[in-house]
FINU-467410 format. One record per residue (C-alpha): residue in one letter; x, y, z. Coordinates in Angstrom, 2 decimals, decimal comma, m for minus. Layout:
% FINU-467410
REC   r        c1        c2        c3
REC   A         X         Y         Z
...
***
This chain:
% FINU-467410
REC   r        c1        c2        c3
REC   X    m29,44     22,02     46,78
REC   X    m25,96     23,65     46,67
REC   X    m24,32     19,87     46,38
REC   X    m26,25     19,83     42,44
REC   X    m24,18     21,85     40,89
REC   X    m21,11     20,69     42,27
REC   X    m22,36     16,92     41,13
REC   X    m23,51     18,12     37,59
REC   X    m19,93     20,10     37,33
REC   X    m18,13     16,40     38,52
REC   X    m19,90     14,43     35,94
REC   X    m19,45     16,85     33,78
REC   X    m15,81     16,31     34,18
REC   X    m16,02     13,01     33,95
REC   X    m17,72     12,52     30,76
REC   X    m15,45     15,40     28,52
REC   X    m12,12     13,05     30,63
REC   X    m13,87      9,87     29,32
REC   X    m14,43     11,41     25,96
REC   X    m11,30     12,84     25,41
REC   X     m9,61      9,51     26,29
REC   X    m11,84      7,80     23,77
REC   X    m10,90     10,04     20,67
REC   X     m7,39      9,53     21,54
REC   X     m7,93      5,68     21,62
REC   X    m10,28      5,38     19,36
REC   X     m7,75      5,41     16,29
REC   X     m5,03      2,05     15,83
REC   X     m2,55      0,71     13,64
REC   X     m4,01     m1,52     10,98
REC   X     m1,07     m3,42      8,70
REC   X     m2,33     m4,19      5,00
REC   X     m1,43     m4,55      1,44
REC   X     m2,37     m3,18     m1,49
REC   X     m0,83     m5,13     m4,57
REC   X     m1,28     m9,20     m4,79
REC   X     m2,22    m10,89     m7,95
REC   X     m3,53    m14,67     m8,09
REC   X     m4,92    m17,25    m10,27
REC   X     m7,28    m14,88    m11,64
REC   X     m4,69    m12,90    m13,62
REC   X     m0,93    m13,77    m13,71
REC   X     m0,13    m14,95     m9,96
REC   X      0,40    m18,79     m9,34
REC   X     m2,03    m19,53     m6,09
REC   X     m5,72    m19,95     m5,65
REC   X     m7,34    m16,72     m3,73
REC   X     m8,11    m18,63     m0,41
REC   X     m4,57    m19,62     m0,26
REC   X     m3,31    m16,39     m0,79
REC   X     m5,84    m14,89      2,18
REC   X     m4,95    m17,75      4,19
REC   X     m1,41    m16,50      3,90
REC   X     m1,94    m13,34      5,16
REC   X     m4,20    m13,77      7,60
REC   X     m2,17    m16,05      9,00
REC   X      1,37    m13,40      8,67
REC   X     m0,96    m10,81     11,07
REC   X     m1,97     m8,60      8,19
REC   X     m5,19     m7,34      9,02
REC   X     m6,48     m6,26      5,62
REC   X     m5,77     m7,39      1,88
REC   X     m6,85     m6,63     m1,77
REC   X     m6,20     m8,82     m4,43
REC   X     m5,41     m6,60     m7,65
REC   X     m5,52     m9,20    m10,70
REC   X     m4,90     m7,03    m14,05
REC   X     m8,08     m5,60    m15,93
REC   X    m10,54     m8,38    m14,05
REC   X    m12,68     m8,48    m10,95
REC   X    m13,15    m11,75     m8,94
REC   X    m16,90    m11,65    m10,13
REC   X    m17,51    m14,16    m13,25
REC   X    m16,65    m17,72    m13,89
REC   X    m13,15    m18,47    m14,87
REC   X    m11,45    m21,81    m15,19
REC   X     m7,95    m22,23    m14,82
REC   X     m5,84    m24,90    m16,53
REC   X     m3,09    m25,96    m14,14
REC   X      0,18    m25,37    m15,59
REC   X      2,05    m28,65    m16,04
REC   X      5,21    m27,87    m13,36
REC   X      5,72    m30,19    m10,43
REC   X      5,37    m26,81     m8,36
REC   X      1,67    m26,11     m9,63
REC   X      0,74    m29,60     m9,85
REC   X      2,29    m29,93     m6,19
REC   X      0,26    m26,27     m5,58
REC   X     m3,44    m27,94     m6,59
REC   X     m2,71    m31,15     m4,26
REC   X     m2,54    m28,99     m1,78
REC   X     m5,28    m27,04     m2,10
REC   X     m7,43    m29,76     m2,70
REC   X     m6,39    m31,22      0,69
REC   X     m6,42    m28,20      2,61
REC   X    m10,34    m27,16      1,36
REC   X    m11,32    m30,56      0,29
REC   X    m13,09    m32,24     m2,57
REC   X    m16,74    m30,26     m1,92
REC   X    m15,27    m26,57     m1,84
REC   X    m12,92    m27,20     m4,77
REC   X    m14,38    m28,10     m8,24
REC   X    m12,08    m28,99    m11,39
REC   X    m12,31    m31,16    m14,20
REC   X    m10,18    m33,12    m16,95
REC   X    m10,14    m32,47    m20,56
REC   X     m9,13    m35,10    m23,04
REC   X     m5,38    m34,52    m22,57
REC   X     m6,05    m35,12    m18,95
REC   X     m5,00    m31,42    m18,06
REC   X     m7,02    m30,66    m14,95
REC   X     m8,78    m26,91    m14,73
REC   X    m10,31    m25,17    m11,66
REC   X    m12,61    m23,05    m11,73
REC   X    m11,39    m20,11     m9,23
REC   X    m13,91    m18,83     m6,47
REC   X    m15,39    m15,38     m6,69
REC   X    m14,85    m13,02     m3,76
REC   X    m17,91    m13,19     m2,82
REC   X    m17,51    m17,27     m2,23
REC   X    m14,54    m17,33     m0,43
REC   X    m14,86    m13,74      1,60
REC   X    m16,99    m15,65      4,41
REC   X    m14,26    m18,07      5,06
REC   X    m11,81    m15,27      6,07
REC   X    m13,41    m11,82      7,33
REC   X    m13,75    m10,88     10,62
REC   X    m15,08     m7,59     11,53
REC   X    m12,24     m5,29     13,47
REC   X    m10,06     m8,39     12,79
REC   X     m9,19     m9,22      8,87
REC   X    m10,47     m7,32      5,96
REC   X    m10,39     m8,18      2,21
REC   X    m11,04     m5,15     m0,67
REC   X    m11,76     m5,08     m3,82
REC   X     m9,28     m3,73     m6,09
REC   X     m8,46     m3,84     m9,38
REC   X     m4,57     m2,88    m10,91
REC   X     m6,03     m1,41    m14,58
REC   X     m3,32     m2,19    m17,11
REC   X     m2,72     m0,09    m19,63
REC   X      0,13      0,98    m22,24
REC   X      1,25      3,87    m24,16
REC   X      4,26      3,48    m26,74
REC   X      4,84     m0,31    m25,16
REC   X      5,60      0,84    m22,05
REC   X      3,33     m0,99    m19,34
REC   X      1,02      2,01    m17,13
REC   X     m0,18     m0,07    m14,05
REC   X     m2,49      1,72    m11,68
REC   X     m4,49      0,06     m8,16
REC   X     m7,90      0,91     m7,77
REC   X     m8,20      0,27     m3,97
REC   X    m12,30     m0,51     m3,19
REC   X    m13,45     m0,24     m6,54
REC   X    m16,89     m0,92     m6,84
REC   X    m17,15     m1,88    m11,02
REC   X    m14,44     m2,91    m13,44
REC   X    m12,78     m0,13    m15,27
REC   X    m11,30     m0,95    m18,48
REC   X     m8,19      0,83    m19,69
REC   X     m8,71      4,14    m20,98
REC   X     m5,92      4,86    m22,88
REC   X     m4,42      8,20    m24,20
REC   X     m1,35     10,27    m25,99
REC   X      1,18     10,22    m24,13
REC   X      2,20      8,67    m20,47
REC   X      0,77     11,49    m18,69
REC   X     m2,87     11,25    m20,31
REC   X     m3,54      7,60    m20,16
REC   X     m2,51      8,02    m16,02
REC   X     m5,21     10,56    m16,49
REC   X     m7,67      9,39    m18,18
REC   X     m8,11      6,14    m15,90
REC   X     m7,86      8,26    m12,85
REC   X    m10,51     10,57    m14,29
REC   X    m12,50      7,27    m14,39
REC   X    m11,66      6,76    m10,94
REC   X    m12,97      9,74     m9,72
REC   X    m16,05      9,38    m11,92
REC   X    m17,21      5,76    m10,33
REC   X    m16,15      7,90     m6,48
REC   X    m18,79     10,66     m7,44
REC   X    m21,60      8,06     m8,91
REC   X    m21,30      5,60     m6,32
REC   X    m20,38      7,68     m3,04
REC   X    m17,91      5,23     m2,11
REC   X    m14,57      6,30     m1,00
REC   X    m11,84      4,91     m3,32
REC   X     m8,75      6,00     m4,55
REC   X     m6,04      5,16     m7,42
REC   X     m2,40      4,92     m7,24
REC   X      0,25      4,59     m9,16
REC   X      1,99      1,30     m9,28
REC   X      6,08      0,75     m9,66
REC   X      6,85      3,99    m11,78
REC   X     10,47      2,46    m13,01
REC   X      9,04     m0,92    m14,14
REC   X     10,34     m1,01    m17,71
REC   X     11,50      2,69    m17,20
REC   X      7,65      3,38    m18,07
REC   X      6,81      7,00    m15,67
REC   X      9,15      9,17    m15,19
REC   X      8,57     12,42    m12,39
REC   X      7,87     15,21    m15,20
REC   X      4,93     12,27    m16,05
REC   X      3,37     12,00    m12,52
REC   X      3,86     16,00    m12,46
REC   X      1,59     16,58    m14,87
REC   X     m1,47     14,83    m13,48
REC   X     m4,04     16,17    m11,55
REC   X     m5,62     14,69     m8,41
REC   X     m3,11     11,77     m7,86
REC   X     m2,24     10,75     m3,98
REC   X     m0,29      7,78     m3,96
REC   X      2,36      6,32     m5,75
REC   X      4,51      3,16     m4,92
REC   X      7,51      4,21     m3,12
REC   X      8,46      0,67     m2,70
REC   X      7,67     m2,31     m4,35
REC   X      8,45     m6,07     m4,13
REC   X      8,77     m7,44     m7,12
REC   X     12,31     m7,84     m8,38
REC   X     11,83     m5,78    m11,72
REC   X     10,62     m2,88    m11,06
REC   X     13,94     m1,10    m10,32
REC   X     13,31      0,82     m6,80
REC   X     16,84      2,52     m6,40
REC   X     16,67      3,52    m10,30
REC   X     20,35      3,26    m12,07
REC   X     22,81      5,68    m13,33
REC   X     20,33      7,92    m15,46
REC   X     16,80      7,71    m13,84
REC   X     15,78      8,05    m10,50
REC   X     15,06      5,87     m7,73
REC   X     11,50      5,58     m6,14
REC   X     12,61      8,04     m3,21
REC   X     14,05     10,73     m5,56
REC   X     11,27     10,37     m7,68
REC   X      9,43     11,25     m4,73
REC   X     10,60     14,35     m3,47
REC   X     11,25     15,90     m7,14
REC   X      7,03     15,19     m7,92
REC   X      6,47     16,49     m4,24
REC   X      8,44     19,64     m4,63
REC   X      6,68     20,33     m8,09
REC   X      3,15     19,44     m6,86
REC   X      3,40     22,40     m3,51
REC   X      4,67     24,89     m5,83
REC   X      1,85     24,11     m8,26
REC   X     m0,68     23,96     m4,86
REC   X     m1,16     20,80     m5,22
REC   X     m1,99     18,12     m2,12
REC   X      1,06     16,63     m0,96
REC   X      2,01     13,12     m2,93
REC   X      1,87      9,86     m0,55
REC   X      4,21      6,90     m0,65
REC   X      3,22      2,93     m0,50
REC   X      5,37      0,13      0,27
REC   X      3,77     m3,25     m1,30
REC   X      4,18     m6,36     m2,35
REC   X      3,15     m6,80     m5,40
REC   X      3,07    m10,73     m5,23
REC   X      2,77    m13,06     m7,90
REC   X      5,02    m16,17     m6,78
REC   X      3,56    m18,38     m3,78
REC   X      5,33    m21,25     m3,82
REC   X      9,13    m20,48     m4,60
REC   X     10,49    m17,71     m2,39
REC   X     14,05    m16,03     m3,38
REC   X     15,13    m12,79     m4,61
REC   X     14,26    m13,75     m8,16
REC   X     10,59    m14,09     m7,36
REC   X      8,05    m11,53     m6,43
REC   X      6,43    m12,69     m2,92
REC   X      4,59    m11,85     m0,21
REC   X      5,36    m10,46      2,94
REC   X      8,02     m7,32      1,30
REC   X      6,25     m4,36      1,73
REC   X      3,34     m3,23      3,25
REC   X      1,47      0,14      4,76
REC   X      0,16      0,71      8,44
REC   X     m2,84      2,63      8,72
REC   X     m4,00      4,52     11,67
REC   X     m7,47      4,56     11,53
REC   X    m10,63      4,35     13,61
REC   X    m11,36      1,01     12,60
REC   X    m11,02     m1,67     10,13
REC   X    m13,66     m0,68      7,34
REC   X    m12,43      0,31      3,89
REC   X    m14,27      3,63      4,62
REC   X    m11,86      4,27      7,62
REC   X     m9,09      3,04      5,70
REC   X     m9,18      5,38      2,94
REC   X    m10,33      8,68      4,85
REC   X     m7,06      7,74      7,00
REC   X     m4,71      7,66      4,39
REC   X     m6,10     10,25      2,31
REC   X     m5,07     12,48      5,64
REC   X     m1,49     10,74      5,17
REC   X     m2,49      8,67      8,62
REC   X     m0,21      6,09      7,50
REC   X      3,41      4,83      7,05
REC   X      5,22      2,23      4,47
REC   X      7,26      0,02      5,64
REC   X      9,90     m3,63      5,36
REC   X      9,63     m4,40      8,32
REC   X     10,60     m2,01     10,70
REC   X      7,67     m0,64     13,30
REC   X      7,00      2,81     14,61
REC   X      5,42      3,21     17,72
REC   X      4,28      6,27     16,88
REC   X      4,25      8,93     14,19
REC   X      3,30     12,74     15,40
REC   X      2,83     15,84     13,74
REC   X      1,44     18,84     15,76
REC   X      1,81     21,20     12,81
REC   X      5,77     22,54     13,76
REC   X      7,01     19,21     14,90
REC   X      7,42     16,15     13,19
REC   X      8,14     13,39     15,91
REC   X      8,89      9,69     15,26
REC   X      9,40      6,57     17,40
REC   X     10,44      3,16     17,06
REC   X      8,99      0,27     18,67
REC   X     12,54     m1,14     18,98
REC   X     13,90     m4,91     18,75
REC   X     16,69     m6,22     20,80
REC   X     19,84     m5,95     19,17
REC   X     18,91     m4,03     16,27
REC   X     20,15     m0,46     15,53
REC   X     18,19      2,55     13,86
REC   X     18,96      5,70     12,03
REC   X     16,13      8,21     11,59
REC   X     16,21     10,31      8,86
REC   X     14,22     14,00      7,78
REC   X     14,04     14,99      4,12
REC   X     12,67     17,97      2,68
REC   X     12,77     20,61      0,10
REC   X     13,75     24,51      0,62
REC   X     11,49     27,10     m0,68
REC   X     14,37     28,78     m1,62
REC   X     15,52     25,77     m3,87
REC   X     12,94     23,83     m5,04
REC   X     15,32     21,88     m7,62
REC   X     17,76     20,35     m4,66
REC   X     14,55     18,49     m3,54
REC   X     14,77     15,63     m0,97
REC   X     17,74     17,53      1,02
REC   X     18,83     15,38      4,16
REC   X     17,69     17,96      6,90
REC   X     18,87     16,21     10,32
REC   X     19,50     12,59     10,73
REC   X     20,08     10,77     14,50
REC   X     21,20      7,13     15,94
REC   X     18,32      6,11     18,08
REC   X     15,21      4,93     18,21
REC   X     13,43      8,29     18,87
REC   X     13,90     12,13     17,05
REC   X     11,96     15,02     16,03
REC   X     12,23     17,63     13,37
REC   X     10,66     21,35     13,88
REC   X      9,31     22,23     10,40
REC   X     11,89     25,48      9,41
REC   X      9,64     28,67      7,66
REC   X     11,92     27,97      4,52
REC   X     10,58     24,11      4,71
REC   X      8,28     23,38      1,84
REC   X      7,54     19,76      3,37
REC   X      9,63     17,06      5,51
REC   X      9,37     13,85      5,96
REC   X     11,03     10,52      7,77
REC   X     12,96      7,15      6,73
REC   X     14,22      5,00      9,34
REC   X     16,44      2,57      8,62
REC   X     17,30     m0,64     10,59
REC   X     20,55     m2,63     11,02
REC   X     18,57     m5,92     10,29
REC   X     18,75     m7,42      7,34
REC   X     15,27     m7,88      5,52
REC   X     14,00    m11,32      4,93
REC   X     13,56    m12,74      1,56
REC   X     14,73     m9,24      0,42
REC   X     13,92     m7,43     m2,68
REC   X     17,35     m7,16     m3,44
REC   X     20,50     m8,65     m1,82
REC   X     21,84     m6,87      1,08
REC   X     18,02     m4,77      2,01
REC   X     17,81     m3,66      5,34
REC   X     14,00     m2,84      6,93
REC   X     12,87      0,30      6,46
REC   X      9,95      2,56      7,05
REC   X      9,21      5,37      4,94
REC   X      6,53      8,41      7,04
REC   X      4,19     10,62      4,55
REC   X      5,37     14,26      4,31
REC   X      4,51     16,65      6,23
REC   X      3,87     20,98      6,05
REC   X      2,65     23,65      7,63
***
């Protein structure tokens, strides 16, 4: 009788071990994007190419974001006389063949298709744990003629622009409307805020202002949207820390950053065109649903990057710790940023910076937040501008 205990005490062991080891590999890097436009707005590629590119590029989930629309209704799209676009349809006609794709000729002889909803051509490309595709929407709207762009990652129903009276209150309103479809449906989903600089449109005091916004793009693709700011306005990464430092203060949640693409152009790749495959955000999360995406990222379980990959990312509430997952031949710089309590208005100081492909940063008690860049000596491919090196940006972190 005295060897039952001592069994129930071993298995007992044996199942918290097993469980333990099963939380801490229960969680994995998922790579995705979370701004590509096609046919159905003002991109130049038919949806199933554009999933077959990404699929095929590793990416292991994808939204397509067409302005103001959801892939849900019949459209018909009149092929735009270029060689490229006629060039484009050829080959989607051979790749899907004549009884998937449907077009027609009007009297000019102009050929149209008529695009595929999501719901036709998700089957062809979704895999559960493997590939992922989620509804999003990027609601256009203006105030004053400047353009106010905002992703609706898993939206459930088209929202049309709300509009407002200034910058700040159209971002507002439409996230209000955000939050609204959240609450009535129960389905996690969140808004961010796409390329602030595009057309000099949102500027920090705007994003300042608003209550209950996340995510922002840090980084994104396409070659107008002026990332690294000019002489009188800030870049994306100033931007940043200025909002971030002004959101703690106000005890506010902390503000996340996005790297995305933001593709439109499929066919000619250069520096002049906005493709795929710029920027894009790893997720750690428990698996690939958009349910697990969101939760993970609304915990800032997630990190935007060029191209470079991180191994790792860990916080244990003093100690911010980051490590590459290194290629041969390639050099890295690591970065820490943060604001002082003390002086809120120097925000985004440089607070410790090493060569290497591993370094940690012990949040100080006059820290209001830190967070990590790392910076590689490669050159990025097809580069958003001309002499890019990959980078990956961490989320902030605080006590």
């Amino acid at each position: 009788m005295r060897k039952l205990p001592v069994l129930i005490c071993f298995l007992l062991l044996i199942f918290s071990c097993a469980e333990k080891a099963s939380n801490t590999e229960e969680a994995q890097w998922y790579k995705g994007n979370l701004h590509t436009h096609s046919y159905w707005s003002d991109g130049d590629d038919y949806p199933e190419m554009i999933m077959d590119w990404y699929k095929s590029h590793d990416y292991d989930f994808i939204v397509l974001s067409d302005h103001n629309v959801l892939a849900n209704s019949e459209k018909w799209k009149l092929i735009p006389k270029s060689p490229v676009h006629k060039k484009a349809f050829e080959k989607y006609l051979a790749k899907y063949g004549e009884e998937w794709v449907e077009y027609r000729e009007d009297s000019a002889g102009r050929k149209e298709v008529r695009l595929k909803t999501l719901e036709e051509y998700r089957p062809m490309f979704e895999v559960e744990g493997e590939f992922l595709i989620i509804q999003s929407e990027e609601i256009s709207d203006s105030y004053d003629k400047k353009p106010l762009h905002m992703n609706v990652t898993n939206i459930q129903k088209l929202i049309e622009p709300q509009g407002g009276n200034s910058v700040a209150e159209v971002l507002q309103n439409n996230l209000d409307k955000v939050k609204q479809q959240r609450e009535a449906t129960g389905v996690p989903m969140f808004m961010h805020i796409n390329h602030p600089n595009f057309i000099w449109a949102i500027t920090p005091e705007d994003i300042i202002q608003l209550d209950g916004e996340r995510f922002f793009e840090v980084y994104n693709g396409h070659p107008l949207v002026h990332n690294y700011g000019d002489s009188l306005r800030p870049s994306m990464e100033v931007l940043w820390d200025k909002v971030q430092a002004a959101y703690l203060q106000a005890g506010k949640p902390p503000l996340y950053g996005l790297a995305v693409d933001d593709a439109h152009n499929y066919h000619v790749f250069n520096e002049k065109s906005s493709n795929p495959g710029r920027g894009w955000v790893m997720v750690k999360a428990k698996d690939l649903s958009p349910s697990s995406l969101i939760e993970a990222m609304e915990a800032g379980q997630f990190y935007a990057s060029t191209g470079v990959t991180l191994r790792d990312v860990h916080f244990d509430g003093e100690e911010l710790t980051v490590s590459v997952s290194e290629e041969e031949g390639v050099d890295y710089s690591i970065q820490f940023f943060g604001t002082k309590k003390s002086s809120p208005d120097r925000s985004g100081e440089l607070l410790h910076e090493i060569n290497g492909t591993e370094a940690s940063y012990i949040l100080q008690e006059g820290d209001m937040y830190v967070r990590a860049k790392v910076t590689s000596s490669k050159p990025k491919e097809n580069p958003y501008q001309i002499g890019d090196k990959e980078v990956a940006w961490t989320q902030p972190v605080l006590k």
